[in-house]
C-alpha positions in Angstrom: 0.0 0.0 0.0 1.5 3.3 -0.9 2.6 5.1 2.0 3.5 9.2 2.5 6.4 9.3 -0.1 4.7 7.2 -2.4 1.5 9.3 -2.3 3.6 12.8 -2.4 5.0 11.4 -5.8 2.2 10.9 -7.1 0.6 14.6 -5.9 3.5 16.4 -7.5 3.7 14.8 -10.7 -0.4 14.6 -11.1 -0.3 18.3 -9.7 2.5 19.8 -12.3 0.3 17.9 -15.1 -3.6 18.8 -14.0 -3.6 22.3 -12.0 -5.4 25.6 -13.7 -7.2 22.7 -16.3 -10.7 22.3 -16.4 -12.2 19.1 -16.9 -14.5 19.2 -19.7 -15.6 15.8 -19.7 -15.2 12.5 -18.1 -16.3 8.8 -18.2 -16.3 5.9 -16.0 -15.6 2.7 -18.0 -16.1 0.5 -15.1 -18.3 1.5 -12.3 -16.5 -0.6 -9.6 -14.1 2.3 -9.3 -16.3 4.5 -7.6 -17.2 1.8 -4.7 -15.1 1.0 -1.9 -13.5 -2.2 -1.6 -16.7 -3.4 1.0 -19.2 -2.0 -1.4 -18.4 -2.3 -4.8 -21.7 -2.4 -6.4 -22.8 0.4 -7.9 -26.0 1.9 -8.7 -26.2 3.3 -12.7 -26.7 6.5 -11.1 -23.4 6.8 -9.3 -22.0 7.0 -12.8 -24.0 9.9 -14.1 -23.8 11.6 -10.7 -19.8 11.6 -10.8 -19.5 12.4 -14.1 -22.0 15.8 -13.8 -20.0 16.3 -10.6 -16.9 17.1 -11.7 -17.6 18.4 -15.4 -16.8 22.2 -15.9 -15.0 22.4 -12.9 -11.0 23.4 -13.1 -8.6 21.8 -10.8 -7.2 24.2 -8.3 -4.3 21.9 -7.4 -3.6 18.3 -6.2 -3.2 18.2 -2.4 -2.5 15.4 -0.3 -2.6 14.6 3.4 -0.6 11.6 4.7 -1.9 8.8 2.2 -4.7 10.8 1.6 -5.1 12.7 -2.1 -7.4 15.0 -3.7 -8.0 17.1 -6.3 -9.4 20.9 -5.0 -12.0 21.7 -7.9 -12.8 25.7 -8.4 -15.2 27.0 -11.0 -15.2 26.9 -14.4 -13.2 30.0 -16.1 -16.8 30.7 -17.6 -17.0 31.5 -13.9 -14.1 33.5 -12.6 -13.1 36.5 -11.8 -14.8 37.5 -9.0 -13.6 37.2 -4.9 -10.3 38.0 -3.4 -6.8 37.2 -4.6 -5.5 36.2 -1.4 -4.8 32.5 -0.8 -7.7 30.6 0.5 -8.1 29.7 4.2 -7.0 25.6 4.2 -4.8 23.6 1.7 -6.0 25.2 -1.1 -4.3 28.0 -2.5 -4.6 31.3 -4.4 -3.5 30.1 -8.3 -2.4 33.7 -9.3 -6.0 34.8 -10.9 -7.2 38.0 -10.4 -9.6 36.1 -8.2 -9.9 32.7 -6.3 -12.5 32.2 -4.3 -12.4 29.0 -1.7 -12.8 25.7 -3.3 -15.7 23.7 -1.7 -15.6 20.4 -3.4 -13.1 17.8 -4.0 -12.2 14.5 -6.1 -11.0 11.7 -3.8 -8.1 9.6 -5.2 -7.6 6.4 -3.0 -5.0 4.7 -5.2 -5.1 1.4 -3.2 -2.1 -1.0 -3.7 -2.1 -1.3 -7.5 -4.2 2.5 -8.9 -2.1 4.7 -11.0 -2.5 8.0 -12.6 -1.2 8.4 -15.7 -1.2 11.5 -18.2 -2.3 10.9 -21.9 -3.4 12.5 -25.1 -6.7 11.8 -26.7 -5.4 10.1 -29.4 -3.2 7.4 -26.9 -4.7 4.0 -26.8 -6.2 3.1 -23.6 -5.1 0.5 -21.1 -7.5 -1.9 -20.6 -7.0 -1.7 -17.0 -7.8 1.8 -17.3 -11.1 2.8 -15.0 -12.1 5.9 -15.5 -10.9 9.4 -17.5 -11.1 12.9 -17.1 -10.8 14.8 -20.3 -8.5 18.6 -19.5 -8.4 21.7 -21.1 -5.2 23.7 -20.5 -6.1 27.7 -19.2 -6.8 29.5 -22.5 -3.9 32.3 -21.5 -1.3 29.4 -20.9 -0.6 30.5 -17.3 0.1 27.8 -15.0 0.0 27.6 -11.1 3.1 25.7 -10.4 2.3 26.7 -6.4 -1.3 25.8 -6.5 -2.5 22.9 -4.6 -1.5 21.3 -1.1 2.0 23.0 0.5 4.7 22.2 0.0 6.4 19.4 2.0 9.3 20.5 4.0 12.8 19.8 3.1 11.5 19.6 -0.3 13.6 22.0 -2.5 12.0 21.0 -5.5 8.4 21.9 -4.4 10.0 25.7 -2.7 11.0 24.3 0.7 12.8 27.0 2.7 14.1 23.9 4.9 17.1 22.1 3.5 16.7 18.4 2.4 17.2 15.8 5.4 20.8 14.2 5.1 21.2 10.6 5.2 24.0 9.2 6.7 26.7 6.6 4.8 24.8 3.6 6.4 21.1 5.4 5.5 21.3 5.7 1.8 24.5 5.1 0.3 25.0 3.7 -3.0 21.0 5.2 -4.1 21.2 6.7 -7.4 19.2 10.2 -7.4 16.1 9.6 -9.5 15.0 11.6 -13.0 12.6 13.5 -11.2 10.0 12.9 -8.6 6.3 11.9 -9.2 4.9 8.8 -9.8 2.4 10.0 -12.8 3.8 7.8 -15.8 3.3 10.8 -18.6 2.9 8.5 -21.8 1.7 11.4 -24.2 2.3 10.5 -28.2 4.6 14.0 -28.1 6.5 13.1 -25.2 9.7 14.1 -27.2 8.1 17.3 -27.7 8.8 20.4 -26.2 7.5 20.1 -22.9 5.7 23.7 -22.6 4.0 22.7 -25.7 2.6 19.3 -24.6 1.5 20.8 -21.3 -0.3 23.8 -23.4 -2.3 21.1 -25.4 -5.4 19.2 -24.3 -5.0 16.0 -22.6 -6.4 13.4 -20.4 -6.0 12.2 -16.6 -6.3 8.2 -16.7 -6.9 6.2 -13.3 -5.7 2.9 -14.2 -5.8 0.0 -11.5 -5.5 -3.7 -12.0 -6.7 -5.1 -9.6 -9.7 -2.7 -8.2 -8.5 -1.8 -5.0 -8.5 2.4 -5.8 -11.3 4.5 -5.6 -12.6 7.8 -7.0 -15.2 9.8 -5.3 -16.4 13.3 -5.2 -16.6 15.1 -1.6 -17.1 18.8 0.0 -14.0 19.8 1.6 -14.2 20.8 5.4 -11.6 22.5 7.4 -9.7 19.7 9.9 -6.3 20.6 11.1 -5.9 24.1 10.2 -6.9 23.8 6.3 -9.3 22.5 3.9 -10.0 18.3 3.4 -12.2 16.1 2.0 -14.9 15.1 4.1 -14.1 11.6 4.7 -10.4 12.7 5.9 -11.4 15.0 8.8 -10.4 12.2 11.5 -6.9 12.1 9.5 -4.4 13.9 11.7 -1.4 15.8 10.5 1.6 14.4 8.8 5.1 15.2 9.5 6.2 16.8 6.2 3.2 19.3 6.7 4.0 23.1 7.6 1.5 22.7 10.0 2.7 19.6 11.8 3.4 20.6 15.4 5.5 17.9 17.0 4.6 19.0 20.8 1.6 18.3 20.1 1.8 14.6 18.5 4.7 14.2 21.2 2.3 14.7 24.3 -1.2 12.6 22.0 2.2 9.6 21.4 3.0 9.7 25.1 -0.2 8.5 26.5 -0.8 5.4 24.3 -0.6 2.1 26.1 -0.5 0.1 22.9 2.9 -0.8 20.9 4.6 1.6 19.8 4.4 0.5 16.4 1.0 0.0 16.6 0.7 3.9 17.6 2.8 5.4 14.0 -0.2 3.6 12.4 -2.9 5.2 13.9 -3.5 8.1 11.0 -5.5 9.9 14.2 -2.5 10.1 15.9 -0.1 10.9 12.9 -0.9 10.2 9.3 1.4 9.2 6.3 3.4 6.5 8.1 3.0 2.7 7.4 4.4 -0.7 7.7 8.0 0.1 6.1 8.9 3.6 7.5 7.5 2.7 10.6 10.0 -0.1 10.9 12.8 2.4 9.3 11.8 4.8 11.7 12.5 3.0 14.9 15.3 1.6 13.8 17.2 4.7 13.2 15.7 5.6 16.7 17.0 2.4 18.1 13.5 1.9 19.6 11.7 -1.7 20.1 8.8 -1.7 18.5 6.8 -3.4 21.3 7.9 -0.3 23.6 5.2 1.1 24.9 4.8 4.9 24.3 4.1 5.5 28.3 6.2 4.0 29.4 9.3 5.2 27.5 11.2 8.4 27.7 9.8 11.5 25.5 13.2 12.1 24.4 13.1 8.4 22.8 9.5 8.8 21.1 10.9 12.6 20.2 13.7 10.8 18.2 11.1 8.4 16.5 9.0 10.9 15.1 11.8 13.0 14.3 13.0 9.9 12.3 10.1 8.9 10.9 10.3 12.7 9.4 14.1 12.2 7.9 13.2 8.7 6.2 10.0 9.8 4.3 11.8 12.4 3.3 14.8 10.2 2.4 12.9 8.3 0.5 10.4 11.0 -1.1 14.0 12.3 -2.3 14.4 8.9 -4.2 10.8 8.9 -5.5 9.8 6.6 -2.4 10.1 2.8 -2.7 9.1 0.3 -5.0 8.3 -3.4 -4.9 6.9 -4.3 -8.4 6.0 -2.6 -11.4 2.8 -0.9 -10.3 4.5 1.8 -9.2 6.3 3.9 -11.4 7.5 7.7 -11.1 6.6 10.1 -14.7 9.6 8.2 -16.3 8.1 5.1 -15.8 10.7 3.9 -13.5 10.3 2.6 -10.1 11.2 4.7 -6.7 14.9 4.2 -5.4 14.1 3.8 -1.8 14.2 0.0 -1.7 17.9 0.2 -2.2 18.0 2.2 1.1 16.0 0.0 3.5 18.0 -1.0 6.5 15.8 -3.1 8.6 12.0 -3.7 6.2 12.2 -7.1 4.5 15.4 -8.1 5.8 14.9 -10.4 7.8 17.7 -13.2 8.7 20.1 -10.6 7.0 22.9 -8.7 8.8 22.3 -5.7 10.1 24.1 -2.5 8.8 24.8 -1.3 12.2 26.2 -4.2 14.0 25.9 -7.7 12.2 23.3 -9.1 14.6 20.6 -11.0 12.0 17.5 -9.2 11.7 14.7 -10.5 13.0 10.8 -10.0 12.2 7.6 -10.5 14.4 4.2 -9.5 14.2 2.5 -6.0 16.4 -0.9 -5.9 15.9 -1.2 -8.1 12.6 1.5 -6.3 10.8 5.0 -7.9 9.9 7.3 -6.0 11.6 11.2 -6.2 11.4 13.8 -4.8 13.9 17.5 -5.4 14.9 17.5 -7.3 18.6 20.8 -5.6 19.5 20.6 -1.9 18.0 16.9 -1.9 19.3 16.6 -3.9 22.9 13.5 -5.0 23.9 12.3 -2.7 26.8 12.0 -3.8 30.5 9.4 -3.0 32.5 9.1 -3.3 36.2 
């Protein structure tokens, strides 16, 4: 399941390809991509509703909260021109318009463990694993809104960060090749060796392409939660570390007085969202913290340093285009995320571990495989 980096790689490349287009059409080729994966029936209806939904709208920006992604949908440039230029209250953002009102509805992307986005002309043939297409129109004036969208991610310098990058240390990285670019949008337009201004000035068309069904699309009001705007079934998300608005004393304090495992605590997306199975494990690793410690019962300075390090390996790996297991997921070059090169403790267990030899070993917190190093990460005792 793709996890913060992942997810990121996806916003940017989806966002640098979609925001200040309107979609002028759309079609849903099979109606299983608008259920959930307990409900996947869907009434005729759902169809036509989704497809008036998001017709004649223009796309703000792609945003993104921990695993969470969305397209903020504005109106129609039949329809601007009126409201305030200042950046709207929430994720959403200003898009350099004379005006920009607050966008108040929002196009769910749930990519599940095999969805992709991918960025076509009309003319490409279709996938036949492809579920559903929105149809863009470039702004008529060619402006773009490179800054539009959710913010940007710090220690990002690609995306405006003031922060620099997080460093990785010789034993945290080494040997990783820097990748083409970031974004995991595979761009497979018939001018790709085109200028590139030129392709993005020309109509095209968004394709959600999943194998196996376990995405989702879905059109939702966005409601403030956590200081900005979100669709409505991610109010309950809390936020993620890369955010501007992550405050640390806060999620510090919430971490401290959970009973459970500590690993099963990064997973709860109330507590802190973006983080899964593999950065989890990175993360307490590079903390040297068991992952059966319980949060309080441990010192704050010890969770402090797992949060903190859950921060430097997503962006490690969102540096490397995060990290990839099969062929499902591709950055815009169509080539896989670097980060898998880089793992020191996920899915290696009975190897040696980088630190100090000792063979990884793996167990299972709260149904999840988990992997850890016995000697770099002791088991906590409890009196």
């Amino acid at each position: 399941m793709p996890e913060l980096p992942e997810v990121e790689s996806v916003r940017r490349g989806v966002h640098e390809w979609t925001a200040d287009t309107t979609i002028t059409g759309a079609e849903v080729l099979d109606p299983r991509i608008l259920g959930t994966t307990s409900a996947r029936r869907v009434e005729p209806s759902a169809v036509d509703g989704f497809v008036s939904a998001v017709t004649g709208h223009r796309i703000i920006g792609a945003e993104r909260r921990g695993k969470f992604m969305w397209l903020s949908l504005g109106q129609g440039p039949e329809h601007a021109g009126s409201g305030s230029s200042e950046p709207s209250s929430g994720g959403a953002r200003a898009s350099g318009r004379p005006s920009e009102p607050s966008p108040e509805l929002s196009l769910l992307i749930h990519l599940g463990m095999s969805g992709q986005l991918r960025v076509h002309s009309a003319d490409d043939p279709v996938h036949r694993h492809t579920r559903a297409i929105l149809r863009l129109e470039p702004a008529r004036d060619g402006s773009r809104s490179q800054g539009a969208g959710a913010p940007a991610p710090r220690g990002s310098e690609s995306e405006g960060a003031g922060a620099p990058a997080p460093q990785r240390s010789e034993s945290e990285g080494a040997g990783v090749p820097a990748p083409q670019r970031s974004g995991s949008v595979e761009a497979e337009s018939a001018g790709q060796n085109a200028d590139r201004s030129a392709g993005q000035s020309a109509a095209r068309e968004l394709r959600f392409v999943d194998q196996r069904i376990f995405g989702h699309l879905g059109v939702q009001p966005l409601i403030h939660a956590h200081d900005r705007l979100v669709p409505a079934s991610a109010t309950h998300i809390a936020t993620d570390p890369l955010e501007p608005t992550f405050e640390i004393g806060l999620t510090l304090t919430a971490l401290a007085q959970k009973r459970t495992a500590i690993k099963s605590a990064l997973l709860d997306q109330t507590l802190i969202s973006g983080i899964g199975n593999i950065y989890a494990d990175e993360a307490l690793f590079r903390a040297g913290v068991h992952p059966m410690a319980i949060p309080a019962r441990t010192r704050k300075s010890r969770l402090a340093a797992v949060l903190e390090s859950a921060a430097s390996v997503m962006g490690d790996a969102l540096a490397v285009g995060g990290t990839s297991f099969d062929s499902l997921y591709v950055n815009v070059n169509g080539e896989s995320g670097y980060f898998d090169r880089a793992l020191l403790v996920y899915g290696r267990g009975g190897q040696e571990c980088v630190r100090c030899g000792k063979e990884i070993q793996r167990l299972s917190v709260g149904g999840r495989g988990t992997h850890f190093c016995p000697v770099c990460q002791r088991p906590p005792r409890y009196r």
